[in-house]
C-alpha positions as CSV (number, residue, x, y, z in Angstrom):
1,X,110.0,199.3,104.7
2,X,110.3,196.0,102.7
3,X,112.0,196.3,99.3
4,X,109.6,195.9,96.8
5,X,110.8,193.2,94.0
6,X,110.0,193.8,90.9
7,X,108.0,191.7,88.0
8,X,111.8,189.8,86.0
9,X,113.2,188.9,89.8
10,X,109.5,187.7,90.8
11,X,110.1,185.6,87.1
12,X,113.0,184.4,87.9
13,X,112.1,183.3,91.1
14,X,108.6,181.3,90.0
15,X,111.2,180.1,87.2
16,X,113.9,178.5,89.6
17,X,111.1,177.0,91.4
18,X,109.3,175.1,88.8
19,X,112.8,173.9,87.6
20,X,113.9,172.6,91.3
21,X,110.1,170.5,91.1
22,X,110.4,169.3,88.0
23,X,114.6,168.1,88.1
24,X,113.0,166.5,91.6
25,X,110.2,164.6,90.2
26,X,112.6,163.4,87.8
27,X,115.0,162.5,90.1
28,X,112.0,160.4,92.4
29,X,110.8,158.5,88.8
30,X,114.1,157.4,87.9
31,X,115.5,156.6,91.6
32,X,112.0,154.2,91.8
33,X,112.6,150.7,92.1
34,X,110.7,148.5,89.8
35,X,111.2,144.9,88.9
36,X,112.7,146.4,85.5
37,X,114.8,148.8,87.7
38,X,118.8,147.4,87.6
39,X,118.4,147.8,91.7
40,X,115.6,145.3,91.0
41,X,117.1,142.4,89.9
42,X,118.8,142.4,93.5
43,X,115.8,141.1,94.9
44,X,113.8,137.6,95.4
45,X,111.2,138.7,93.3
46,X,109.3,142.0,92.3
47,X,105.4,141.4,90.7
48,X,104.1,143.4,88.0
49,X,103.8,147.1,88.7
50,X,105.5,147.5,92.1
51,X,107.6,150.2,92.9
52,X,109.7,151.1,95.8
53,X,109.5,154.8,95.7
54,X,112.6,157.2,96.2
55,X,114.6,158.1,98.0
56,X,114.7,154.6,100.0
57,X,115.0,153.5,103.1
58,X,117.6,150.9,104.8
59,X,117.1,148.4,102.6
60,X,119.6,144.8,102.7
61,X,119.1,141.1,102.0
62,X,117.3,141.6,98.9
63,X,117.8,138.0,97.7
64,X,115.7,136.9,100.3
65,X,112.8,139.5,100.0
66,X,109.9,139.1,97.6
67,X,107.0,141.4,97.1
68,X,103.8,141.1,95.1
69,X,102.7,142.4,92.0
70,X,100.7,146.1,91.9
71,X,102.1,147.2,95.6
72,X,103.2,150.6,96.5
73,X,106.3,150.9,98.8
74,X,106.3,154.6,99.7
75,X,109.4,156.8,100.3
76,X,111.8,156.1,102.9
77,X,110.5,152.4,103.9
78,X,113.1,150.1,105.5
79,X,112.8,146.7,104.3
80,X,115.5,144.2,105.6
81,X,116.4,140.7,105.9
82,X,118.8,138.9,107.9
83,X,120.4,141.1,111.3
84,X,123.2,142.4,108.8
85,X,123.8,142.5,105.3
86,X,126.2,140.1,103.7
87,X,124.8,136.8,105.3
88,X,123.8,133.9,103.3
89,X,120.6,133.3,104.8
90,X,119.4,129.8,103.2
91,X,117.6,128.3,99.9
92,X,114.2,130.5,101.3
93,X,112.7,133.7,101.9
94,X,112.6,135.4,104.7
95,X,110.3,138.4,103.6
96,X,107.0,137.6,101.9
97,X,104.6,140.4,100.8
98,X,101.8,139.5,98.6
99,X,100.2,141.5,95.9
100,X,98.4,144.7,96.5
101,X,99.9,145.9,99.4
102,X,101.1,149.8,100.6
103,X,103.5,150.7,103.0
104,X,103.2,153.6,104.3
105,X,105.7,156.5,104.3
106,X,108.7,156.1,106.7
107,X,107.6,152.3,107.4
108,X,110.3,149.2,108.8
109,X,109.6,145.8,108.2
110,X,112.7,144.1,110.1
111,X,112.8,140.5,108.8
112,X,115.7,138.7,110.8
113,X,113.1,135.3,110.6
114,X,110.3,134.7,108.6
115,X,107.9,138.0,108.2
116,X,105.0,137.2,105.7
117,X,102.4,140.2,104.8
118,X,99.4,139.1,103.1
119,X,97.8,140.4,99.9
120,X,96.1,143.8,100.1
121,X,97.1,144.8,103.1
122,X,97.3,149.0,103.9
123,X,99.8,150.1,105.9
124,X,99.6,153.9,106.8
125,X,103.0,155.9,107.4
126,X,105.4,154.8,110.3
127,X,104.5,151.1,110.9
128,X,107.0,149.0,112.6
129,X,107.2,145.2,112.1
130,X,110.2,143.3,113.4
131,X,110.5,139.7,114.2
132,X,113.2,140.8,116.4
133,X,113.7,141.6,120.0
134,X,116.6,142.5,122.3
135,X,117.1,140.5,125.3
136,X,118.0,141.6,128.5
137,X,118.8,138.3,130.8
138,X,122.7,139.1,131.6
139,X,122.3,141.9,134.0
140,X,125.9,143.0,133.5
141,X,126.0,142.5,130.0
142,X,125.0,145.8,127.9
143,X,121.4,145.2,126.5
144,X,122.5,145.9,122.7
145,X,125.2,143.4,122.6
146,X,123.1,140.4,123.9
147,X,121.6,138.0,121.4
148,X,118.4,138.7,120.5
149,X,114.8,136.7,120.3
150,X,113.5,135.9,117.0
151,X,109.9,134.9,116.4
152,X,108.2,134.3,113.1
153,X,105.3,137.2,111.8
154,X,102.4,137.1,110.0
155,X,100.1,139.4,108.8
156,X,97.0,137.9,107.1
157,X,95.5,139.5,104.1
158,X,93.1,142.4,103.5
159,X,94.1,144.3,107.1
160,X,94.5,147.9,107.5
161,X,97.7,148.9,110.2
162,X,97.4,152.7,111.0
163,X,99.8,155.3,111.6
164,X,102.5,154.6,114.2
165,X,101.4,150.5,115.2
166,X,103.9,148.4,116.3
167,X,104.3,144.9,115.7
168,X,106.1,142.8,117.6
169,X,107.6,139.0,117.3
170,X,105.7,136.5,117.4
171,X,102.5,137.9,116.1
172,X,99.9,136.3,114.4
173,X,97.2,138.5,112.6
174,X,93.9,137.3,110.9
175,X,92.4,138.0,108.1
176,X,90.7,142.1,107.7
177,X,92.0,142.9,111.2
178,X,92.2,146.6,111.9
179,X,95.2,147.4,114.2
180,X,94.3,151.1,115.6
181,X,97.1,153.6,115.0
182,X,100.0,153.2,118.0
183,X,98.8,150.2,118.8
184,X,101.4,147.7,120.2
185,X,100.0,144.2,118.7
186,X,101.9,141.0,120.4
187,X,100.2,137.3,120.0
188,X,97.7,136.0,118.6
189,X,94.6,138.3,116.6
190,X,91.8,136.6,115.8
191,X,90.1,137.4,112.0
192,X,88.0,140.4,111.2
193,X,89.0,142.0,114.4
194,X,89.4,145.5,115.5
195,X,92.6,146.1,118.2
196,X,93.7,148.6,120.0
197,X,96.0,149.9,122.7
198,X,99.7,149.3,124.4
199,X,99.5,146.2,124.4
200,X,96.8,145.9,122.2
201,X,93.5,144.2,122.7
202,X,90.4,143.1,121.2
203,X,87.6,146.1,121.4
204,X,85.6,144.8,118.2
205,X,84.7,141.8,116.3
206,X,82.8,140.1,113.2
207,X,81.8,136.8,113.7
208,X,78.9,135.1,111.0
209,X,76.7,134.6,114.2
210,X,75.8,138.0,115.5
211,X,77.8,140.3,113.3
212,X,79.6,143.1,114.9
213,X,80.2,143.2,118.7
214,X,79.8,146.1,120.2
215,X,77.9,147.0,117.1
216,X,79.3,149.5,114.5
217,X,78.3,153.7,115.6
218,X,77.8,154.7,112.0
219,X,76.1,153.0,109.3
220,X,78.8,151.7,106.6
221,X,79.5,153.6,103.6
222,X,77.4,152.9,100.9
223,X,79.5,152.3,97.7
224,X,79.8,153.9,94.5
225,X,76.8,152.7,91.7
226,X,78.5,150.8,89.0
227,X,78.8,152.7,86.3
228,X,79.0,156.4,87.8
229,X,81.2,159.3,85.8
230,X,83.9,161.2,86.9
231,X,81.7,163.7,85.5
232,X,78.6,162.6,87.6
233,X,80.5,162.7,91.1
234,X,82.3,166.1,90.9
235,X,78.6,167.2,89.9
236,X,77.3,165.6,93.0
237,X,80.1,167.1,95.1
238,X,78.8,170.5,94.0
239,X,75.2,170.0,95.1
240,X,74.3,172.2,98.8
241,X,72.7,170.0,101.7
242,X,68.9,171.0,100.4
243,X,69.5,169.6,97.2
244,X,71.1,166.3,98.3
245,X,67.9,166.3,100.9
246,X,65.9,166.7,97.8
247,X,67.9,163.8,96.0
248,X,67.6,161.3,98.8
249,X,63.9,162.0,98.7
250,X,63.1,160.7,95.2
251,X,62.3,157.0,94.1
252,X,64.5,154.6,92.6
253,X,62.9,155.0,89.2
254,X,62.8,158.6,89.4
């Protein structure tokens, strides 16, 4: 039979563990990079209220990156620019993110030319960007040791890239494009788009004219009322199916 353990060693063991969480939350506030942060005078520029959360990813070139104010670089991102560190790579940036954006856990941005995010983009956990691709032309040379192709990025503002999308050099996003998770995006995407696939492709668009084609499956979320409590939606959250039936059912000035 299992030995039984009694109530000091169950204690101690509850004890140790809230210590271990706590010396690691401490060690994740103070390993953050902020543009306060000694680690964050490295770079181009940090705005107001980033942080690059730790631990880090492969991150080199610093003088040439610059990120927005308010965006959330989550743990284990790789931010690079230039093919090594150590080069002097000119009087201008090579990385541009603009305010409001979040990279996902576990996320590369490979910057060897020009890679430009725009503001308040989302970017969920494993995205790949990279302005960067081998070549393979020499037959008999070894793949990894011939010069690469370099083609500029950009990423217009307000877009959403899920989990596990890869974009490659050369592309050119609009404005609120979704790019569906593992999609391979290469060219040009028009704005308020919806792309999906390897390579990825255009399966739904916005334009002023006729709206959304094919047209959306679900009606869109309907936002929160200015002015609702935090109070006032866990109450809501409570409620069974009858009794938001019942709310539905009454008039506006009821």
């Amino acid at each position: 039979m299992p030995k039984r353990k009694n109530t000091f060693s169950l204690w101690r063991q509850g004890l140790a563990q809230r210590a271990v969480h706590a010396a690691w939350s401490w060690v994740q506030r103070t390993g953050s990079v902020t543009a306060e942060h000694p680690a964050g005078l490295r770079f181009g520029a940090i705005g107001e209220a980033t942080r690059l959360a730790f631990p880090l990813g492969t991150v080199f070139g610093e003088p040439w990156i610059r990120l927005g104010s308010h965006c959330i670089i989550a743990e284990q991102v790789t931010l690079t620019a230039g093919l090594m560190p150590g080069l002097d790579l000119g009087p201008d940036p090579i990385l541009r993110i603009g305010d409001g954006v979040v990279l996902g856990r576990g996320s590369h941005v490979i910057a060897d030319t020009a890679v430009t995010i725009g503001s308040d983009c989302y970017f969920g956990p494993y995205v790949y960007v990279t302005s960067t691709n081998h070549s393979y032309d020499d037959p008999h040379e070894p793949i990894g040791r011939q010069w690469p192709r370099m083609e500029p990025v950009e990423i217009g503002p307000g877009c959403w890239i899920g989990t596990g999308a890869v974009i490659l050099p050369g592309a050119r996003i609009g404005r609120n494009v979704v790019v569906a998770a593992g999609a391979v995006v290469r060219g040009t995407v028009p704005d308020h788009a919806v792309v999906a696939g390897a390579p990825a492709r255009v399966v739904r668009r916005w334009t002023a004219e006729d709206g959304w084609q094919p047209p959306l499956r679900t009606p869109a979320p309907v936002p929160i009322p200015d002015g609702m409590t935090p109070g006032q939606l866990r109450a809501l959250a409570d409620l069974d199916e009858e009794a938001m039936a019942r709310l539905a059912a009454l008039e506006p000035e009821g």
